[in-house]
N, C-alpha and C positions, 0 to 999 in steps of 0.2 A: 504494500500500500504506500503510496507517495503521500508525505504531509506536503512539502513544499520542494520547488525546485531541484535543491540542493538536500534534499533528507529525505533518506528510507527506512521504514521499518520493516525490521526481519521480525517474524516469530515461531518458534518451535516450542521444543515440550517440556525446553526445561529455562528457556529465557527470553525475553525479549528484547530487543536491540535499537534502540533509538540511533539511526546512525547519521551525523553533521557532515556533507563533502565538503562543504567551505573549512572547517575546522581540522579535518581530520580527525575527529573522534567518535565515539560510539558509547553512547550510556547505556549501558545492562542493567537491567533489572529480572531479578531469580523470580521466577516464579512460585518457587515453593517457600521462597524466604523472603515475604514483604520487605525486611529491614536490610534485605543485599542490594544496594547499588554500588553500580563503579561505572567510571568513565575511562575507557583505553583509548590510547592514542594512537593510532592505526600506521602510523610510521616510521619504516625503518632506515634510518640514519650511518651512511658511512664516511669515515673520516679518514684522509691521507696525511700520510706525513710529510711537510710541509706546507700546508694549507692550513686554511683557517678551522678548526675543530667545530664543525656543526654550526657550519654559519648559516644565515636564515637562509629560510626555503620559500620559493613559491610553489604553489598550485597551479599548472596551469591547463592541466586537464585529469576529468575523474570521471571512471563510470563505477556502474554495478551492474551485476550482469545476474539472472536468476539461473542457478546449474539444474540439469535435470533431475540431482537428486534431495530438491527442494533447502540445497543451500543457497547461501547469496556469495559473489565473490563481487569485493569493492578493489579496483585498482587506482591508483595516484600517478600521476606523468608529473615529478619535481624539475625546477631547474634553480639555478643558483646554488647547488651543491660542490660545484666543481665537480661535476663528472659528464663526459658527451650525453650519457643518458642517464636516466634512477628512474624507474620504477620500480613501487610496491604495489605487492597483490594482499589481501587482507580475505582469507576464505570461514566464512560464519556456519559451520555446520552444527548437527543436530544437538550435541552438546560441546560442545569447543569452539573454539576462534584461534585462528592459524595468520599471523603473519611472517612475509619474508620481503625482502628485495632484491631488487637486478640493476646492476648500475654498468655504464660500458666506459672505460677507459682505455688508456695508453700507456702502459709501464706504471702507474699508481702501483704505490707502498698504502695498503693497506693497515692504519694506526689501529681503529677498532670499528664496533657496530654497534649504534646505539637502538633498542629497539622499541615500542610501545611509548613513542615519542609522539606529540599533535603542533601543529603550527608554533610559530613563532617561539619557540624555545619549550613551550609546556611539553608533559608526560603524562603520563596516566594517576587520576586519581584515584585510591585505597579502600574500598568499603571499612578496612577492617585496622586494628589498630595493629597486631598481632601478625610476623612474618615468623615462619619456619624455614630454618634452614640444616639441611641435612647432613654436617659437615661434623670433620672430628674438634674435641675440646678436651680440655684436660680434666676441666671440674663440669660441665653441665652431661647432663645425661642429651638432652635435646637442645638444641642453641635458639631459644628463640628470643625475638626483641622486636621492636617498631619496624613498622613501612616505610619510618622515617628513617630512621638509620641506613648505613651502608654496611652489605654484609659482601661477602667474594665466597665463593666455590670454584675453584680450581687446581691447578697440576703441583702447587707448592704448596699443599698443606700437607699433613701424615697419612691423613688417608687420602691417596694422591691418583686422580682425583676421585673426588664423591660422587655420587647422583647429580646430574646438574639440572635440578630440580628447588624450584619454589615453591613455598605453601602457605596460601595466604586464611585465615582461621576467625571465621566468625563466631557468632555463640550458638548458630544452628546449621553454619553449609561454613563450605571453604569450596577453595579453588587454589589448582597449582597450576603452575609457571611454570611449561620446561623447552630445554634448547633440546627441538629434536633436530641434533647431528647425525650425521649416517659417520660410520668410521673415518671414511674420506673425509669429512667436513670439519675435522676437530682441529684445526690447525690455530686455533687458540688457545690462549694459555688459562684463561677464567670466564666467567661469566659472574657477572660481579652485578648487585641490588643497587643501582642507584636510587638512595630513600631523597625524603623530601616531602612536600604538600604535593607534590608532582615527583610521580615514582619513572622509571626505564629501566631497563635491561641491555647491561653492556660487554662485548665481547670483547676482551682486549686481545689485539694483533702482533701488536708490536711493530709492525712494517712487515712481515713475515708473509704476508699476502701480495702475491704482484699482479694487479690486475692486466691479461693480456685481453683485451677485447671484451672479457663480461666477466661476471662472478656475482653470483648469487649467493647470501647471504643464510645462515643454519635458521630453519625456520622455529620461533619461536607458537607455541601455542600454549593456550589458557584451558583449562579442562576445569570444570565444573560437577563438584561431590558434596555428596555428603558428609563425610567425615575427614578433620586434617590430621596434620603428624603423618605419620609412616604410611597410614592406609594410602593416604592421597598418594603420597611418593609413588608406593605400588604400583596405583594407577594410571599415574605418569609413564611409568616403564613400562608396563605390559600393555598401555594403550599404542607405544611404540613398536614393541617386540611386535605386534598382531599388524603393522603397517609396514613390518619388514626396515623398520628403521633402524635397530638394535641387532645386533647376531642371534639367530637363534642357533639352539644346540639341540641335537636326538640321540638317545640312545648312546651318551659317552661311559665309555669302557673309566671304572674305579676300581684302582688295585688296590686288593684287603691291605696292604700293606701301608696305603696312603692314610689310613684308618688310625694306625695307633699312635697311642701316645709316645711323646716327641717331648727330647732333653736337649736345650741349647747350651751352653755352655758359659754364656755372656755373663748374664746375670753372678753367677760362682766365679768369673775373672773378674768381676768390678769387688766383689767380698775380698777376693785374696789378695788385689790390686789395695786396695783399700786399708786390709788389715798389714801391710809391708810399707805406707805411708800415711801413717797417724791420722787414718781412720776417710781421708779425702782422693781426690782422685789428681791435686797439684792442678785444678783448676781447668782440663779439659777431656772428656770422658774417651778420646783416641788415643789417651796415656795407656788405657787398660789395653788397648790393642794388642801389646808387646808380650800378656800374658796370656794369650791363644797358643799354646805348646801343646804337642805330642805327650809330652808325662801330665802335663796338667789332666787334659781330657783321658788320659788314663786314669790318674787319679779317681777326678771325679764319677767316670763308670765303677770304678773299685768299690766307693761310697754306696753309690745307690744300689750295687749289687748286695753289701754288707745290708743293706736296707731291706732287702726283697725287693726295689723299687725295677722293674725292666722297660725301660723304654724300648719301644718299637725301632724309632727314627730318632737320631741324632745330629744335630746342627751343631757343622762347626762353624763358631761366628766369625766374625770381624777381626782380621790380623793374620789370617793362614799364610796368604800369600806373600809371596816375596815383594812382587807389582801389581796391584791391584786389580789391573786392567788384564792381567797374564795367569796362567794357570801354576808357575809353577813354585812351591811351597816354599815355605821361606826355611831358609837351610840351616837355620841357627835355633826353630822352634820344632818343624818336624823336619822328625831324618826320617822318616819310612811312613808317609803317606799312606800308599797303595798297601802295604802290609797293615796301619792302622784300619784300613775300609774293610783290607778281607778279614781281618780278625771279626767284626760287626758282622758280616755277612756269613761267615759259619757259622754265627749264631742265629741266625733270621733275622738281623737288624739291617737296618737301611741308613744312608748317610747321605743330607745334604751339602751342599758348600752355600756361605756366605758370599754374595757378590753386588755388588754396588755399581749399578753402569752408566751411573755418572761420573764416576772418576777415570780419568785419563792416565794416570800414571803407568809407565810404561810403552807407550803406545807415541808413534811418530807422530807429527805435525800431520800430516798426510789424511789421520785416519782423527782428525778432531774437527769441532768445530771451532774459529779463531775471529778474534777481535784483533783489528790491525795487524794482524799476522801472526801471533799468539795464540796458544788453543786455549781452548775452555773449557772443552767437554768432547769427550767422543761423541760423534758423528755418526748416528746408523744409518742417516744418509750416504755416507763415502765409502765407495767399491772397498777401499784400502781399508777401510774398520769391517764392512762388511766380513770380508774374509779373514781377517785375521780372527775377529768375533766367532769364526764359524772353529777355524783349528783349534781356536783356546778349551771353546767347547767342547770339540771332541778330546781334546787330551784329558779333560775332568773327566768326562764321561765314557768315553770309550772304555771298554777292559782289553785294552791289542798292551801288549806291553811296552814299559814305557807311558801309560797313561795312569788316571789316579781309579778308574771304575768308579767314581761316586754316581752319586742314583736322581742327583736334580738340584735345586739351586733354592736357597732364600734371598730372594730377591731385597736389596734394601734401598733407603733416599730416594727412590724416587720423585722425592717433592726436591729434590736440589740439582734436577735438570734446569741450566741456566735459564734467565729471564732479563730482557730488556730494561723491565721496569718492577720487577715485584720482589715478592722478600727476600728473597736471594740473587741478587745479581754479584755471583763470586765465580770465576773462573773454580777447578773444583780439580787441581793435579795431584793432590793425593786427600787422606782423610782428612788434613787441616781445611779443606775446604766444602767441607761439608755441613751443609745448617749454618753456613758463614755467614754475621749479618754485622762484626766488627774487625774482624783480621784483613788491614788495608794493602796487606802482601796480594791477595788475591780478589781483592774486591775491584770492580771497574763502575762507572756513574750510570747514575740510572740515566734513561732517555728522557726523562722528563726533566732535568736538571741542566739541559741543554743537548740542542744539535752534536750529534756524533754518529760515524760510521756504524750501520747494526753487525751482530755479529755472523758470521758468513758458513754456511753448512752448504755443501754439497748437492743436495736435493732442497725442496721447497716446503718441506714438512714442517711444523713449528707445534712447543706447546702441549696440550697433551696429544695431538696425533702421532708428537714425534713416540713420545713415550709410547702410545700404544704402538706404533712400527717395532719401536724396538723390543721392547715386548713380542711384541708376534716372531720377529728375528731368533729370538734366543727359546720362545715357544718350540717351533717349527724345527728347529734345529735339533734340537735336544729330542725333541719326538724321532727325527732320523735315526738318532744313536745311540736310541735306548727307548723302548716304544713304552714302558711303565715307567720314565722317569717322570719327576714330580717338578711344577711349579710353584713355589709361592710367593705369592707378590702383597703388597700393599694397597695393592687400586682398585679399593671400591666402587667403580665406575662400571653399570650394565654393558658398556663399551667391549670390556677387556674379558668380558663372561668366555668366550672360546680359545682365549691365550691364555689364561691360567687357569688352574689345577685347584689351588690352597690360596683361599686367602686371610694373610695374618692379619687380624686386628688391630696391630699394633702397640705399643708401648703406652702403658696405663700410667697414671699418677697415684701410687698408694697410700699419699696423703688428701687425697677427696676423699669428701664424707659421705660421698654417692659414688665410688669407683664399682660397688656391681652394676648401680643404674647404666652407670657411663658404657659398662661393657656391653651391657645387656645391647643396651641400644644401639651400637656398633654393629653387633653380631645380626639384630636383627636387617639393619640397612644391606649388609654382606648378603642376607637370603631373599632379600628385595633385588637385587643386582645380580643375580645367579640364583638358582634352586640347585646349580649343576657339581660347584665349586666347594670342597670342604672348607672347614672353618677352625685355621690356627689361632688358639683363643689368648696365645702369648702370655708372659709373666713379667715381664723385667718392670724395675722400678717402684718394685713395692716396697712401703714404707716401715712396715713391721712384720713379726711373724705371724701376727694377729690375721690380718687383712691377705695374706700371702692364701695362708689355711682357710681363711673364709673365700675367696677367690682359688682354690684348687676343688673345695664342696661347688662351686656354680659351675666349672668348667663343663664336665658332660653335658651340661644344657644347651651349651651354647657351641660346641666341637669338640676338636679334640682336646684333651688334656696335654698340657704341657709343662714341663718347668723347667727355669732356667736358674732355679739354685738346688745345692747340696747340702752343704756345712751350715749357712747360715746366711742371712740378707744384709743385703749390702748395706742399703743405708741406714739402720738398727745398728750392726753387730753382734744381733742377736745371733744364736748356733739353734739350727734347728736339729733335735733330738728325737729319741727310739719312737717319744707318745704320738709326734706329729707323723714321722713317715710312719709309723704304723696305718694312723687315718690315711695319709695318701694313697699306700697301698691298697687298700682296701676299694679309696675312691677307683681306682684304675682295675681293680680287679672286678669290682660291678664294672665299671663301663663295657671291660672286653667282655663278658661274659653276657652283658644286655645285647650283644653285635654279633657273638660267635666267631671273637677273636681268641689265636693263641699268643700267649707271655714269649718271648726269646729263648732262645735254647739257655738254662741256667749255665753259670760260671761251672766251670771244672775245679772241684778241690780237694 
């Protein structure tokens, strides 16, 4: 029905749409919820580097069109963008509203995309006071806060990245916000809440985008439920998943072995790192690195076996290698590798490596990516990392001799793949550069601090697609040369559901007063992002033996069981003793036996 000229109402079964073409906006109102209005701003905004950042637009031509399957599609013809051409299409279906753009240039560096933007500077306004965001935190179990505020989800946080997913929370309906990217389209680094009285949606680029003739923009769309928090998220994704926008997965093969519980090693090297220098770690936690040893992690098997305790799978952490970037073992901690892996594997144990593919060390200019001629970070863009990435692989993995036979990888840092402009802009050539946000040895300026060359990769990937590439690289690979080795990564992102295997939770804070809520909720986002993917429920960082114990009883709920101490916790001092691993055993002995798992062949004595 046309009210006037320039304004059309849509209506379906779950909203109605008051929509402005001189304005560029569109007032909703829920049908099921009188007190839901919102005004979106049907424009999406792209910004180059060197040009004026979202400078005004005109209108100078709009339709709407009715599609045969009784939606409406409103499109906008901008000029004054600085671009030959921009349009947006804005498509209003039965329950959602989807828009995107198509803008057509010349070599343009794409900076970012502003999206659910309306005329002259305004955005979209809020029915609700209340934003969910579905990201990691130390102390909240859920992160939420204002419309107003500014919140990011992206490739540099712990869970790298999250759901990129909004959710906006009434006191009887919500609605989410989500960037539905296809894996191809992720080639930014965030999507970030621009709050306000007038809210948007912004993809930061970095320049990392070159527009040759066209580029359309990840389409944002608005999904309207009933219930927020995690449901909505859900059905963010699996509104995706069912449009073929997400990877689906069928029928993937789980080796019983991916199953059991898992002993890292970390957690017990920061204790003993700790108890040999008056209780601290000397002020930066890659000091502990140095006590990842061959007798240590013997040691500590000796313990938990004295214990009854048998881990399935064992992770050795942080510090094995000599070069980070290179497979082979550093020759002053372990002398016998591949004899430590078979000795695990004539018992039925399994053994990951720790590896980090952010860090560069080892690995030629060649095979990085480089600011002014400097690397920064490996490159899974570059032939020359490509393949060097692929032999390193097989010498972990392969059992030909001469290799280490280990069975798969814990993946770690992936939020400290470089960035232009976000929390980590640190070049990353060995561990001092990781999580770096003050050591000015390896830090370089953000882009926003002024004009500078960006930094230069080999292919056009950027952000989290680079991640997921690489990702998939060391996926696929490892699948050749060992068809039951194991993944685990950190990226809770529906994106990464078909390249990994296990995904860790990540490192808790065991002095929150809510570190189950915290986990819980974690655990649950990881089964919103995969149904496919087991769930490393991690341990390190906990504050007491208290909270350790209480957090080993919640583990089977949420995955596998894990621990990364022995003796005692790190940051206490406390020793744990006969009463506690008695209860863990016990926790781990129900678990296997709720699965119809077997214990490791016992110690010979």
């Amino acid at each position: 029905m046309l009210r006037k000229a320039d304004t059309r109402v849509h209506l379906t079964s779950v909203y109605e749409a008051f929509i402005d073409l001189g304005s560029a906006t569109a007032d909703i109102r829920r049908l099921d919820d009188p007190d839901w209005t919102m005004r979106l701003g049907l424009l999406t905004l792209v910004d180059a580097i060197g040009s004026t950042p979202f400078p005004q637009q005109r209108i100078y031509a709009s339709r709407a069109v009715e599609l045969p399957d009784g939606g409406l599609q409103v499109s906008f013809d901008l000029e004054g963008t600085g671009w030959r051409s921009h349009v947006v299409e804005t498509t209003f279906a039965a329950e959602t509203v989807t828009t995107r753009a198509t803008v057509y240039g010349d070599g343009e560096q794409v900076r970012s995309v502003r999206a659910l933007h309306a005329r002259d500077g305004q955005g979209s306004t809020m029915p609700v006071a209340e934003l969910y965001s579905p990201r990691f935190d130390w102390f909240a179990a859920q992160v939420r806060g204002s419309t107003k505020d500014h919140e990011r989800l992206g490739a540099q946080q712990w869970l790298s990245p999250p759901p990129l997913v909004y959710v906006l929370e009434g006191t009887n309906s919500a609605a989410w916000i989500a960037a539905c990217a296809s894996v191809g389209e992720l080639d930014f680094v965030s999507m970030d809440w621009q709050g306000g009285d007038a809210c948007a949606v912004e993809f930061a680029y970095e320049g990392h985008r070159t527009v040759r003739g066209e580029f359309t923009t990840p389409a944002i769309t608005v999904g309207f439920t009933s219930e927020g928090g995690n449901p909505a998220v859900r059905e963010a994704v699996e509104w995706q998943r069912e449009r073929g926008i997400l990877p689906t997965i069928e029928n993937k093969h789980v080796p019983t072995w991916w199953t059991q519980p898992i002993f890292c090693g970390w957690g017990q090297m920061r204790y003993d790192y700790r108890a040999d220098h008056q209780g601290h770690e000397n002020g930066n936690f890659i000091n502990v690195t140095s006590y990842c040893t061959e007798l240590r992690y013997r040691n500590y098997l000796a313990d938990l076996d004295h214990h009854g305790v048998d881990p399935g799978t064992i992770v050795i952490d942080m510090g094995w290698a000599e070069q980070a970037a290179l497979a082979r073992p550093h020759p002053h901690r372990w002398a016998d590798m591949r004899g430590f892996i078979d000795e695990q594997h004539a018992r039925g144990r399994h053994v990951l490596l720790w590896f980090a593919p952010s860090v560069f060390e080892g690995l030629p200019v060649e095979a990085c990516m480089t600011l002014d001629g400097a690397p920064i970070a490996p490159d899974p863009t570059s032939p020359v990392y490509q393949a060097i990435l692929v032999e390193q692989i097989r010498l972990m993995l392969s059992s030909d001799e001469g290799c280490l036979d280990a069975d798969g990888f814990k993946i770690d840092f992936t939020q400290c793949y470089p960035s232009e402009d976000g929390t980590f802009t640190s070049a990353v050539p060995n561990f001092a550069g990781l999580i770096n946000e003050s050591d000015a040895r390896y830090l370089f300026p953000p882009l926003s601090e002024g004009p500078r060359d960006l930094i230069r990769t080999h292919g056009e990937r950027w952000g989290i697609g680079l991640i997921r590439d690489h990702i998939g690289l060391i996926y696929d690979t490892m699948k050749r040369i060992k068809t039951d080795a194991a993944l685990m990564t950190h990226t809770a992102n529906p994106a990464f559901a078909d390249v990994v295997d296990i995904l860790r939770l990540n490192d808790l804070d065991g002095g929150c007063d809510d570190v189950l809520g915290v986990m819980r909720n974690r655990a649950e986002l990881a089964r919103i992002c995969s149904e496919h993917w087991l769930i490393d429920t991690d341990d390190d960082l906990m504050i007491s033996k208290e909270r350790w114990l209480d957090y080993a009883r919640l583990q089977p709920q949420l995955g596998i069981p894990d621990t990364y101490y022995v003796t005692g916790i790190a940051h206490s001092g406390e020793r744990i003793g006969d009463e506690e691993w008695s209860e863990v055993r016990e926790i781990w002995r129900r678990y296997r036996s709720e699965r119809g798992l077997q214990a490791p062949v016992p110690v010979q004595r």
